[in-house]
C-alpha positions, 0 to 999 in steps of 0.5 A: 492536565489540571484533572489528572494531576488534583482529582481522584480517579473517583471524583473522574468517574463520577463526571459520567452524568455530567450535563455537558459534553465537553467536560465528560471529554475532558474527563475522559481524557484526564483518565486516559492519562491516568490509565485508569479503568474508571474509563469504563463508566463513559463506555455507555455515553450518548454522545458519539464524540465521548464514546469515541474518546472513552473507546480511543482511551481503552483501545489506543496507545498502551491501552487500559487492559482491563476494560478492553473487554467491556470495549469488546462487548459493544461490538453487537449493540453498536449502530454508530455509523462512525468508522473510527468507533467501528474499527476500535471495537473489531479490533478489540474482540481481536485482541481479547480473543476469546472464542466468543469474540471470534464469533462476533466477528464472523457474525459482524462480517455476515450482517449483510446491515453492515458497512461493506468496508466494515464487514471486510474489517472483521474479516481481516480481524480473524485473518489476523487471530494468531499472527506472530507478530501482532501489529494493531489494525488500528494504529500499527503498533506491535502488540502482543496477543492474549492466550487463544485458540490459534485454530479457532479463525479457521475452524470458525470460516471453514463451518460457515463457508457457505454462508460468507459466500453468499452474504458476501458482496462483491466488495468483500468477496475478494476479502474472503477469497484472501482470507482462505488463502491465508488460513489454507482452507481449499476452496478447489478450482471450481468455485474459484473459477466460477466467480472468475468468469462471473461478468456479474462479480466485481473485478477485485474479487474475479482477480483475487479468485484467479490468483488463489487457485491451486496448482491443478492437474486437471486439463479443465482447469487449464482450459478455463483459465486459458479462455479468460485470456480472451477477456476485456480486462486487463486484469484478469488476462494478467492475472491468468498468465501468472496463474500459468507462469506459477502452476505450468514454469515448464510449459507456460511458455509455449502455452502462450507462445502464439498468443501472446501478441494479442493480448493486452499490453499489461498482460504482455508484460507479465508474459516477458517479466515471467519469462524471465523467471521461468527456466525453459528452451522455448521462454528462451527463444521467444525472449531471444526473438522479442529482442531482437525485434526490439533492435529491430525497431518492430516491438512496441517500446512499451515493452523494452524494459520488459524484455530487456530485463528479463533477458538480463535474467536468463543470460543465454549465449544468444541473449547475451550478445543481444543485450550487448548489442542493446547496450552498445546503442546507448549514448555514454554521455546520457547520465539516464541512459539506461533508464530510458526504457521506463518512459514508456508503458507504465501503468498510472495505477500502480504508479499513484501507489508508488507515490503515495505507500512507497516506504523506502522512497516516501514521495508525499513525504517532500512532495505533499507536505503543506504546500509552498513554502511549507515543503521540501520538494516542489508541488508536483500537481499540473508537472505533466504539463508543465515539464516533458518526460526526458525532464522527469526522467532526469530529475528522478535519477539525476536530481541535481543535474536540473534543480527546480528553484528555490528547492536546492541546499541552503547552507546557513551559519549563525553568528553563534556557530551552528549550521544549518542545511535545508531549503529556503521557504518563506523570506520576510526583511525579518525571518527567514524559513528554512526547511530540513530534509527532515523534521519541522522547518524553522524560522530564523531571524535575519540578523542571527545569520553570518552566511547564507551559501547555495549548494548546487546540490538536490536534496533529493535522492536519485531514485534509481538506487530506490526503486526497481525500474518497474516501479519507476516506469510505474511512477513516471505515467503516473506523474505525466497524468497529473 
């Protein structure tokens, strides 16, 4: 602050021979502040730690426009092992746009010295060359693009296809195959099922090329899909029954209609989910029997919420009664009754994903927010062994039915008036901390408080109204495993 404010920018940038690193950092940042391109003059510093300032100067925030480029043009010289300067400069050859910088970018994505996590990067700059909006790769900030060739990523890939396949490794093969996609280059069946039926492929890439091909006529391409169902993978059986739910709607399900029981339970459950999507007689029936072989007691409960749903769908006359006849046995004085289809068969996975990205329901938010005394939810880690699963399941839908202590609603009324909400954190003779269910948590002294009173109230929000069923089921196994 004290350099912004009484040097010039020209005194700033002349700190670039500065012997000590420490004040050529400062420096940078004086000029960052500044918004100044006499940034550029530290853009050749032999210190990694103020190379990464000046890049972040350039790059970051409202950015310094003008020495963007000269930001760009590192990217072929650049050897820096560091991930933070390595993303900076893909991302600004993306943001000037220029045909030349496009080209680094497919010629960083194939230099096979590369960082495989760094290659796919690139690969993704160009995915993203003429995406409206543009949200920096970076940091998530909207930007607007500069003026380019909105076709120059896909003509650029299409020219060099062969050669991405064959520098691509198995991490970034998946990248690619997404990234044709995206562009709309046809990569025809046969390649894509070739990589598909590869044992030797990564099981990312093998997925991503099942899922990208087209819609084929050719009874060939069927056949080969229709024996990857034989697969150990999981993945790859639930990758090749929504191929066929999304190319054959009419005849996907008596497609599968004889094999689908041997499959793997994740590859039965996209079978009854897609059923429900699809519109045929058959799907119907097969639905319709699974069901009733639910009330039976001779269906896996795994697959209740499945079924369930899907018949909730399609809402035949048949399925119809037997769904009714699915809700009569559920206990009216259970307040998570109709949730209780989703305490079995969930996938860990998928649930640690629910966790940890979830934008509407932001777990880690409560849960994961510097420890005791320091968050507003409980530390979940060891909570598979220490509750059962009727009690998640009731705490995620009915959270105020079983509070866990000390993380109730506080209400607190200062002798000045105000009042405050939240849960109590640490409590000395002196202060006490109180934690909203949002911002910072703040400390009062005891002898402002007039009246501290208890709610019986969760600060948490009933999950059901956030996330599907299936996502609950989803997070639920993966709670049990911690």
């Amino acid at each position: 602050m004290g350099l912004a404010g009484s040097a010039r920018p020209a005194q700033l940038s002349a700190q670039n021979k500065h012997k000590s690193a420490a004040v050529r950092v400062a420096t940078v940042a004086a000029l960052r502040r500044l918004k100044h391109p006499g940034v550029k003059s530290f853009l050749a510093d032999s210190s990694e730690w103020v190379l990464r300032e000046a890049i972040s100067a350039v790059h970051d925030d409202e950015s310094i426009p003008e020495a963007l480029p000269v930001v760009a043009d590192l990217l072929p010289s650049n050897t820096s092992q560091s991930e933070a300067i390595t993303r900076r400069l893909l991302s600004a050859n993306l943001r000037v746009g220029k045909a030349v910088n496009a080209e680094r970018l497919l010629a960083y994505a194939l230099d096979q010295s590369k960082p495989s996590a760094m290659r796919a990067e690139a690969l993704l700059c160009l995915g993203d060359w003429n995406r409206r909006p543009f949200v920096d790769r970076v940091e998530g900030r909207v930007r607007e693009l500069s003026r380019r060739d909105d076709f120059l990523a896909k003509k650029l890939i299409s020219a060099n296809l062969q050669d991405l396949f064959e520098a691509s490794d198995s991490e970034l093969l998946a990248e690619l195959i997404r990234l044709c996609e995206k562009l709309q280059i046809k990569l025809g069946a046969s390649p894509l099922l070739v990589i598909a039926k590869s044992e030797s492929q990564d099981l990312s890439a093998r997925v991503q090329a099942i899922q990208s091909v087209q819609a084929n006529k050719t009874q060939d391409a069927s056949d080969q899909l229709a024996a990857l169902l034989k697969s150990k993978h999981p993945e790859i059986q639930v990758a090749v029954v929504g191929k066929f739910a999304e190319i054959e709607p009419k005849t996907f399900a008596a497609r599968l209609e004889t094999s689908w029981r041997t499959l793997s339970l994740p590859a039965q459950q996209t079978f009854l989910t897609q059923l429900g999507a699809t519109t045929s007689a058959r799907g119907d029936e097969i639905l319709s029997d699974a069901l009733a072989s639910l009330l039976g007691g001779e269906l896996s409960k795994a697959l209740e919420l499945d079924v369930v749903t899907s018949a909730e769908a399609r809402q035949t006359p048949r399925l119809k009664r037997l769904v009714a006849q699915y809700e009569s046995r559920q206990s009216s004085s259970d307040p998570v009754a109709s949730y209780r289809s989703t305490l079995v068969g969930g996938q860990p996975a998928k649930g640690k994903l629910v966790y940890e990205n979830h934008v509407a329901a932001q777990c880690v938010r409560c849960h994961n927010a510097g420890g005791k005394g320091k968050q507003v939810g409980p530390e979940l880690g060891g909570i598979g062994k220490r509750v059962d699963k009727d009690y998640l399941l009731r705490s995620l839908i009915a959270p105020s039915v079983d509070i866990a202590e000390g993380f109730g609603v506080t209400v607190i009324e200062l002798s000045n008036g105000e009042v405050l909400a939240g849960s109590i954190g640490n409590r000395t003779k002196k202060t006490l901390t109180l934690i909203p269910p949002q911002g910072k948590a703040r400390e009062i002294p005891v002898n402002l408080i007039k009246n501290i009173t208890e709610s019986k109230t969760s600060v948490m929000p009933p999950v059901g109204a956030i996330l599907t069923k299936h996502e609950l089921r989803d997070l639920m196994a993966y709670l049990e495993t911690l």
